[in-house]
C-alpha positions in Angstrom: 0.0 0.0 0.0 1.2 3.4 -0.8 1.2 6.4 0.2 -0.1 9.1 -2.6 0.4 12.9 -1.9 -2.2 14.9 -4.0 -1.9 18.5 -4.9 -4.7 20.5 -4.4 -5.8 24.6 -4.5 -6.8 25.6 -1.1 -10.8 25.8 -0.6 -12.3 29.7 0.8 -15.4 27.9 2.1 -14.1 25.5 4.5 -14.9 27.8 7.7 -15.7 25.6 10.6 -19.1 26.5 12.5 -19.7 26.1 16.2 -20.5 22.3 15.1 -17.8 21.3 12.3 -18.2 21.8 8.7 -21.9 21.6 7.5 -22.4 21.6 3.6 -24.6 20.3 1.1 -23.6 16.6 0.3 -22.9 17.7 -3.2 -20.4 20.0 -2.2 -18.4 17.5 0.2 -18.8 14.8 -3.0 -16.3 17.3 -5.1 -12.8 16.2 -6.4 -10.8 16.8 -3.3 -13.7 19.0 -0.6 -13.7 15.9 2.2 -10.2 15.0 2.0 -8.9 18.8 2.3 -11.1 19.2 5.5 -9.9 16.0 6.6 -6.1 16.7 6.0 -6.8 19.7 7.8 -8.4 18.3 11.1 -5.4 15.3 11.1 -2.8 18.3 11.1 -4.5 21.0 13.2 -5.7 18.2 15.8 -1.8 16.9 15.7 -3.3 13.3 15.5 -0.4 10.9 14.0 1.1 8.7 16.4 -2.3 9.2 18.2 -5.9 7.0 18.6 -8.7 8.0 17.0 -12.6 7.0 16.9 -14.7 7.4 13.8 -18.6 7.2 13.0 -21.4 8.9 11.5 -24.8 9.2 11.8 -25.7 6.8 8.6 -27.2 9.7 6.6 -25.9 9.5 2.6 -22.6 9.5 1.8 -21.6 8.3 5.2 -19.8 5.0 4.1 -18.0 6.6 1.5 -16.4 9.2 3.7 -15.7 6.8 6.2 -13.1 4.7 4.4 -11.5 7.9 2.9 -11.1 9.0 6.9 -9.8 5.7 7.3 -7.4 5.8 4.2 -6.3 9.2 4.9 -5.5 8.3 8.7 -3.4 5.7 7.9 -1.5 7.9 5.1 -0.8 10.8 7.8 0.4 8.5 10.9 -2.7 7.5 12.7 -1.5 4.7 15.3 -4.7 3.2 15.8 -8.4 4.0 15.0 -11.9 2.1 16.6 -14.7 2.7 14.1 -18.5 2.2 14.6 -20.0 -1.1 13.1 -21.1 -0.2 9.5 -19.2 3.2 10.2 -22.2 4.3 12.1 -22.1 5.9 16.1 -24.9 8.3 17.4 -22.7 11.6 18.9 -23.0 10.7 22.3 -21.9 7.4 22.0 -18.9 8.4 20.1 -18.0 10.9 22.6 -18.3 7.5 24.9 -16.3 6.1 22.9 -13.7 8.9 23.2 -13.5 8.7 26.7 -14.0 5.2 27.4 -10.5 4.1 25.0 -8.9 7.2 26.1 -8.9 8.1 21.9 -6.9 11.6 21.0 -10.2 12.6 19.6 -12.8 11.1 17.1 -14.1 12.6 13.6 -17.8 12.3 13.5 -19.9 12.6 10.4 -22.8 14.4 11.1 -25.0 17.2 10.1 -27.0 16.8 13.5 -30.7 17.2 12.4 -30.8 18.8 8.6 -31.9 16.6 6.5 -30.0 14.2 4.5 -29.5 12.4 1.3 -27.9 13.1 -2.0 -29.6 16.7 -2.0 -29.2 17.0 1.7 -26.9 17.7 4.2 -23.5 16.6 5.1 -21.1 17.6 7.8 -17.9 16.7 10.0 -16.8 17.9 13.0 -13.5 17.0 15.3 -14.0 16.3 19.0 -11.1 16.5 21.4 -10.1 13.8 24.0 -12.7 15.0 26.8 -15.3 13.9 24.2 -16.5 16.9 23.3 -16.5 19.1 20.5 -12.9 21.1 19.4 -12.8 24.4 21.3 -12.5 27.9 18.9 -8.6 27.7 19.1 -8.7 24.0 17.4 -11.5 24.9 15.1 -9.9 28.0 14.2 -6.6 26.0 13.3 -8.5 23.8 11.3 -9.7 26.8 9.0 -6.2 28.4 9.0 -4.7 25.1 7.9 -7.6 24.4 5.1 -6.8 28.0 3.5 -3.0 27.4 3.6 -3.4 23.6 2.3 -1.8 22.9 -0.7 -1.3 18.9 -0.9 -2.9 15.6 0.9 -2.1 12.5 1.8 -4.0 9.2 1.5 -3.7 5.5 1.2 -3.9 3.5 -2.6 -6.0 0.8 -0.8 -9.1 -1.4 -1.4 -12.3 -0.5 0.9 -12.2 -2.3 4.5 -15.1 -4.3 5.6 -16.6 -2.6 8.8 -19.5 -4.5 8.9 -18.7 -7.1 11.6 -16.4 -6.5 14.7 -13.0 -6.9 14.4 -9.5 -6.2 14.2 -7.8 -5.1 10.7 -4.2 -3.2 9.4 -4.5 -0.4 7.1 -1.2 0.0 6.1 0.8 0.4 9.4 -2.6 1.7 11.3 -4.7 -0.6 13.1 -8.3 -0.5 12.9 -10.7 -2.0 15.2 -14.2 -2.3 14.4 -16.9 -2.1 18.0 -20.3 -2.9 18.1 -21.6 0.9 18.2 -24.1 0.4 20.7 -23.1 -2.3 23.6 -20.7 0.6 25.5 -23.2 3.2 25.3 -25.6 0.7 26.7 -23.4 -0.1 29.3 -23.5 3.5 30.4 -26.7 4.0 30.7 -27.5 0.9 32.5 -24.6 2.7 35.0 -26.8 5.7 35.3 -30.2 4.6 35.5 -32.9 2.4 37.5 -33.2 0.1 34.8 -35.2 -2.2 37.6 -37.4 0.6 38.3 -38.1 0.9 34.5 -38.7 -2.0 33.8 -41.4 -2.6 36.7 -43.2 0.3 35.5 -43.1 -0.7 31.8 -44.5 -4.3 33.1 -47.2 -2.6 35.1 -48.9 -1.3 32.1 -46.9 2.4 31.4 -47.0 2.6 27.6 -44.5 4.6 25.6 -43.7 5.9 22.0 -39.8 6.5 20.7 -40.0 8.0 16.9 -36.1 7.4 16.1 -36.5 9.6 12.8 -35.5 7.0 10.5 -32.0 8.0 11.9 -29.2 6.6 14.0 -30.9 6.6 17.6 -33.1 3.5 16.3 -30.7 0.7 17.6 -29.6 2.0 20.6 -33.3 2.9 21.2 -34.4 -0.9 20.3 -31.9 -2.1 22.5 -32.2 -0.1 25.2 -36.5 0.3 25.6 -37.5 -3.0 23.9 -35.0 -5.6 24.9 -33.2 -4.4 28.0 -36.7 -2.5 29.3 -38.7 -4.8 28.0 -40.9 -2.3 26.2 -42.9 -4.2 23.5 -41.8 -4.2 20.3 -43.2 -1.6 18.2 -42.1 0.8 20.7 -39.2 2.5 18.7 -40.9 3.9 15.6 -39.2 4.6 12.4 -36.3 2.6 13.7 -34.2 1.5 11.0 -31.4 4.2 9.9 -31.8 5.6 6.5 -29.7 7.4 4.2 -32.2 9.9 3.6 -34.3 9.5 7.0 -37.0 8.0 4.9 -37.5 11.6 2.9 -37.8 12.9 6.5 -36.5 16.0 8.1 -34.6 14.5 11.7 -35.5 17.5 13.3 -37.1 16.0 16.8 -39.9 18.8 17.0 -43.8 19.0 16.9 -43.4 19.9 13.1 -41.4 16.9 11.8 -42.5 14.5 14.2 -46.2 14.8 13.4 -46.8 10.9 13.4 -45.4 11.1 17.1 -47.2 14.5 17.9 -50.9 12.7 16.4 -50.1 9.4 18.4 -49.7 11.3 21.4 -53.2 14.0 21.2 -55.3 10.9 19.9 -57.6 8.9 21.9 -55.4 6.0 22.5 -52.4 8.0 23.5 -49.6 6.7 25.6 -48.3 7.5 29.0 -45.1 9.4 27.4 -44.0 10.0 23.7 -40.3 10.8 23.1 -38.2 11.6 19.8 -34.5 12.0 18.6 -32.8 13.6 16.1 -30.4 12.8 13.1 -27.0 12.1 15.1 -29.4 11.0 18.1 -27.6 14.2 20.3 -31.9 15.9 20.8 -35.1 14.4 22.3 -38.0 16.0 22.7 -40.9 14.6 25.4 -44.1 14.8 25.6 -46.8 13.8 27.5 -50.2 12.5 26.3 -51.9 16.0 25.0 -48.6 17.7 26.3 -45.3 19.2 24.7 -42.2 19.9 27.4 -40.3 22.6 26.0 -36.6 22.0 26.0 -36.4 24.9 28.4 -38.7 23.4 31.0 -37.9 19.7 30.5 -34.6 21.0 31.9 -35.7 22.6 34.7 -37.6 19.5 35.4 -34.5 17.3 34.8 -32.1 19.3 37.3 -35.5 19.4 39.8 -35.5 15.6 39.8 -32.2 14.3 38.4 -31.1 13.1 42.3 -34.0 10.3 41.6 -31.6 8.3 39.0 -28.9 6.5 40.9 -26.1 8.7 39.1 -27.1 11.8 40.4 -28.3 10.3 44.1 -25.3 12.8 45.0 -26.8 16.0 43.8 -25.8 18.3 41.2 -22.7 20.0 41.2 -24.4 23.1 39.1 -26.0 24.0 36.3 -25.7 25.3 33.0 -27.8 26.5 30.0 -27.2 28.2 26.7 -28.1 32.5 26.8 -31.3 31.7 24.5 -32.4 29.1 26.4 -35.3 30.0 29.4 -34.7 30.8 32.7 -36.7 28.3 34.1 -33.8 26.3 35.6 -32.3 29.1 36.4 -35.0 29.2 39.2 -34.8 25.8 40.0 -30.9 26.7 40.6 -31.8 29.7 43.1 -33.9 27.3 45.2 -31.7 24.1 45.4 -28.7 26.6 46.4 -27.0 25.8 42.7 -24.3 27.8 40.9 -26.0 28.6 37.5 -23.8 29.4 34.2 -24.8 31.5 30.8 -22.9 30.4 27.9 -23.3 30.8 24.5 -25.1 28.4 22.0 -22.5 25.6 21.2 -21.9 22.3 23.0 -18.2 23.0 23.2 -18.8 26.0 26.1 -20.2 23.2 28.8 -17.2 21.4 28.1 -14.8 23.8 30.4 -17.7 23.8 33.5 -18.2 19.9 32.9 -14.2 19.3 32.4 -13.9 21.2 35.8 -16.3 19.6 38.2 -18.8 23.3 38.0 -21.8 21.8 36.4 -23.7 18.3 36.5 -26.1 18.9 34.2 -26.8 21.8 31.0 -28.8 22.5 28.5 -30.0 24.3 25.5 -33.4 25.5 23.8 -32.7 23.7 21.2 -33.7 20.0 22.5 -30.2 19.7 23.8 -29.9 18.1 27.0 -26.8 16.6 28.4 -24.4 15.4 31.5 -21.2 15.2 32.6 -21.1 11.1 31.8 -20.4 12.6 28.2 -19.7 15.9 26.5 -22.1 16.0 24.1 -25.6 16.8 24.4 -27.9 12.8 24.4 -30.9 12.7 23.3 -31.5 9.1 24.2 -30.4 9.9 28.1 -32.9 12.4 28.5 -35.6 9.9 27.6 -34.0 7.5 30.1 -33.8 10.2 33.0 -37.2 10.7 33.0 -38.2 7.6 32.2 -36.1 7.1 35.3 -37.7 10.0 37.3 -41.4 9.1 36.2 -40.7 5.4 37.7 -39.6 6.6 41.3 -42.5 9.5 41.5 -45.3 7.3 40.2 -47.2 10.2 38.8 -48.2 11.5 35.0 -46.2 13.5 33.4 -48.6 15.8 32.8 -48.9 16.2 37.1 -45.1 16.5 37.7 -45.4 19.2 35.1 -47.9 21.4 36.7 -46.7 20.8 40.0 -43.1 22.3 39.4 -44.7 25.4 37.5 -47.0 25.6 40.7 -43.6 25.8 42.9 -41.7 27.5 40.3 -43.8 29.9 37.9 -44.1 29.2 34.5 -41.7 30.5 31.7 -43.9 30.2 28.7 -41.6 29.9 25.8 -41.1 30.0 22.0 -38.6 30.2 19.1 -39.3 31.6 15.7 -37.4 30.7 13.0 -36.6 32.6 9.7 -35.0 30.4 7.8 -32.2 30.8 4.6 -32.8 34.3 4.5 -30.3 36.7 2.6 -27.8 37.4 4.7 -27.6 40.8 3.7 -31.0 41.4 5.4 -30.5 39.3 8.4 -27.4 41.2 9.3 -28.9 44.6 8.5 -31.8 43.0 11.1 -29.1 42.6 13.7 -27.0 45.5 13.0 -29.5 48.3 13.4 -30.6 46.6 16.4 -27.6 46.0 18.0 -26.4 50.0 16.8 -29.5 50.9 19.3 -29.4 48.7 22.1 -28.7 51.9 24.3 -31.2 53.7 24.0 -33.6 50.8 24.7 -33.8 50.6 28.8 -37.0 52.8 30.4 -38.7 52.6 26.8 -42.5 51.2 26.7 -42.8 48.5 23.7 -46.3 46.8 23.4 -47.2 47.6 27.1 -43.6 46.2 28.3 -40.6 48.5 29.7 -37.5 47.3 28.5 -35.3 46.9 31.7 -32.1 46.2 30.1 -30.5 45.6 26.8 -27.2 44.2 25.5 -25.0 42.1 22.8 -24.3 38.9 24.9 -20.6 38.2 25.6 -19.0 35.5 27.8 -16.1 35.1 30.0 -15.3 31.7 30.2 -15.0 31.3 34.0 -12.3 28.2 33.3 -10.2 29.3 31.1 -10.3 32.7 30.9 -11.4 32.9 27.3 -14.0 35.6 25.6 -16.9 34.9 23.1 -18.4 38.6 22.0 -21.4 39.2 19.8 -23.2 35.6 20.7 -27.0 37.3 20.4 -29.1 40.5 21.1 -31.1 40.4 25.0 -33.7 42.4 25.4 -35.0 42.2 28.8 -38.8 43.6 30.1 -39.8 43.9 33.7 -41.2 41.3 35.0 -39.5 38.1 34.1 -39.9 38.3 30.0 -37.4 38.6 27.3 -36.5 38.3 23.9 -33.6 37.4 22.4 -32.1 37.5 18.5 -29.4 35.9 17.1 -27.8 34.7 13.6 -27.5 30.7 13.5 -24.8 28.5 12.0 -26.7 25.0 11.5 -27.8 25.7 8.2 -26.6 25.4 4.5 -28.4 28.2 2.4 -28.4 31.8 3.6 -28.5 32.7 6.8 -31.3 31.8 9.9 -32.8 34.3 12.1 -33.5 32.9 15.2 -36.0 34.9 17.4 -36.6 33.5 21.1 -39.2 34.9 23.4 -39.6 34.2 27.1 -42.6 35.4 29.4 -42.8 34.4 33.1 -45.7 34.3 35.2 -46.3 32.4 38.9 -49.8 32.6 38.7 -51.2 32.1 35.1 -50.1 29.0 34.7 -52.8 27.6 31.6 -52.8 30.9 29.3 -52.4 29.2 25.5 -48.3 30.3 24.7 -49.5 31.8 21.6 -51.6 34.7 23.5 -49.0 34.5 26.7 -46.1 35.7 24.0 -48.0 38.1 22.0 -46.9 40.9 23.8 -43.2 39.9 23.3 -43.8 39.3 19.9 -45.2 42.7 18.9 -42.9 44.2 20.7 -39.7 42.6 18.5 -41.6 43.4 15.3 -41.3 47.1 16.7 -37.9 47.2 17.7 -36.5 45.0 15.1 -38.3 46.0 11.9 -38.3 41.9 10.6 -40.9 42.2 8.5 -39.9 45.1 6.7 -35.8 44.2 6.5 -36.6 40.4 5.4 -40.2 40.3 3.3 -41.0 37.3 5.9 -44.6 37.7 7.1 -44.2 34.7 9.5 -41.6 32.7 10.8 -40.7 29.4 8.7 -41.3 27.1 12.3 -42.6 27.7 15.5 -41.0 25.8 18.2 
């Protein structure tokens, strides 16, 4: 086997976002786009001589890139890396995996929940050797190195078969090839009342997992139906497909419809649960119910000491700056330190690395512990799953009784999606040029209280993120916030976010609760007019 160097012309496109490189899967199919992101990630991460794990979330394309990973490993010094079964591992079980061999890192082929197939979504992303995703000084070497790039190396080798465990040489690099799901498995199993489970499951507690089609459907099956003892049928849409059966794996009342029906129709089960693409989101509902991200949360922090892995308490907690403030209540009463950071996975990672936080989460059906350092969708399901054994009550009653003890933070995100970024910026920019002038004045009936461009000061390492999203905060509770996104491929998405609080009206309809907050963003921000969008694209 030898090794070929291939000259190439540096790529301008390759920036990394908060989560990898997302592109269409056309664009990483070019002559030379995958390898010249991967050269870059095996230099920048300083990975030969190293370990390494690999997987992907099964979405097209995914096998193919896997054994160019592998070839181009070999080719640039890799000692050893331990791929996922069929190239396949859900994000949270590759950052297991990470952790568990004590790997360098891992490259994971993802594009989290866009969709997927040959005219969808592709993406890669490094994650360091805590699990987690590359920090902004890794990321940022990446890009450096993919603009200065002008040659790669790979392997002139056949395709390995990774569709059975085992232990194979690529060239002088060893490859070893894991079942993708028994380790995660183990984990939870570690975490969990899987007793407690189990007895309520055999006393008559129905459920519904809708796996999307994507890669959370074995771990699910495994897990809920055969290690539960769910009955079969329980996982939905359970076998991984390259296109997520024509599906968007987007785990929200708008994409999981089937899920959303099941659950508001006569015959509805005790609890209804989803997952997303890479199998890193969940979203949970209750029969007639939807949990917000924000709340579930809250509720999960509330109650987390019920699972054995958290009989010790929490050491803090931590959620994203869009994401509610309902936890951050929750944190006030249990006597918790409770962290801001900016949207991205990658900012838990210092408070988690550090012993600060327990448990964090974002609006964005991220939820997550310190048993990994990624966000798992799967692990929410099984916490309260977990929490709804030991109290013995619907979730619709554990629900109401936290708001009753903690107020109610009703909640929403509007999304504008691939709009021109010209506009979008011009949305932000004006805003953000005003933002002093904007504390005493009456928007809508509210009084805006404060205002300001969120920036963080990492309180680990030291480290400054500026310009992560506009706050506008109202007496009372209530805010709105704005901010550009970097999960999608076409234009840019507007991502609007609005919060009210209220301890005593706890059933208003969201809709009518936010109205207020809504008008009074239309007013300040001018959407409408900057963008043409007379609506958002989805309401979450």
């Amino acid at each position: 086997m030898d090794v070929r160097t291939v000259p190439v012309e540096p790529f301008t496109d390759q920036k990394p976002g908060t989560s990898g490189l997302r592109k269409r899967t056309a664009s990483f199919m070019r002559q030379h786009y995958l390898e010249c992101f991967v050269q870059a990630i095996l230099e920048a991460g300083d990975c030969a001589g190293k370990v390494l794990v690999l997987g992907g979330d099964g979405r097209y394309f995914n096998d193919r890139a896997a054994q160019t990973v592998l070839r181009m490993a070999a080719a640039n010094g890799v000692a050893k890396v331990v791929v996922g079964q069929g190239a396949l591992l859900s994000t949270p079980a590759a950052s297991n995996l990470i952790r568990v061999t004590r790997a360098h890192g891992g490259i994971v082929l993802s594009a989290s929940h866009n969709p997927g197939g040959p005219d969808g979504d592709f993406g890669v992303k490094f994650n360091v050797a805590n699990g987690g995703p590359a920090p902004e000084k890794v990321t940022a070497a990446i890009h450096d190195r993919t603009r200065a790039l002008r040659e790669y190396r790979t392997l002139d080798s056949a395709d390995l078969d990774l569709s059975r465990p085992g232990t194979a040489r690529l060239g002088a690099m060893e490859v070893e090839v894991v079942d993708p799901v028994a380790a995660y498995a183990t984990l939870m199993e570690s975490l969990f009342d899987f007793d407690a489970i189990r007895a309520l499951i055999k006393g008559g507690f129905r459920l519904r997992f809708d796996a999307m089609h994507a890669i959370t459907g074995p771990y699910a099956t495994e897990i809920l139906e055969r290690r539960l003892g769910a009955p079969a049928g329980t996982v939905m849409n359970g076998t991984p497909l390259p296109d997520f059966g024509g599906h968007h794996p987007d785990p929200n009342p708008v994409h999981a419809h089937e899920l959303v029906q099941a659950m508001n129709g006569p015959e509805a089960p005790d609890f209804g649960a989803a997952s997303d693409g890479d199998g890193d989101r969940n979203m949970i509902l209750g029969p007639g119910l939807f949990v917000t991200p924000s709340d579930s949360l809250a509720l999960l922090a509330a109650n987390a000491h019920l699972a054995p892995g958290y009989a010790k308490g929490l050491a803090g907690v931590a959620r994203s700056m869009p994401t509610s403030r309902a936890v951050d209540r929750v944190a006030e009463a249990m006597g918790l330190p409770c962290f801001e950071t900016p949207t991205g996975w990658k900012f838990f990672g210092n408070l988690l690395d550090a012993g600060r936080i327990t448990l964090c989460g974002e609006e964005s059906s991220g939820t997550g512990s310190d048993h990994v350092r990624e966000k798992d969708g799967l692990w929410a399901v099984l916490l309260w799953l977990n929490i709804l054994a030991a109290r013995r009550q619907p979730i619709g009653e554990i629900v109401r009784e936290h708001w009753q003890k903690f107020g109610r933070n009703y909640y929403a995100r509007h999304d504008y999606e691939a709009v021109a970024s010209d506009a979008a910026n011009k949305v932000m920019d004006e805003l953000r040029g005003g933002l002093s002038n904007l504390p005493g004045r009456v928007v809508s009936g509210l009084t805006v209280e404060a205002a300001d461009d969120f920036a963080y000061h990492d309180p680990v390492d030291g480290s400054s993120s500026a310009h992560q999203g506009i706050r506008i905060m109202f007496e009372g509770g209530s805010r709105a916030v704005l901010r550009l996104s970097g999960t999608g491929t076409e234009g840019a998405t507007l991502r609007v976010y609005l919060e009210r609080y209220d301890a005593e009206a706890l059933d208003q309809d969201p809709t009518e609760a936010l109205a207020p907050i809504v008008a009074a963003v239309e007013t300040l921000a001018g959407i409408k007019e900057k963008t043409g969008r007379e609506k958002p694209d989805v309401v979450t």
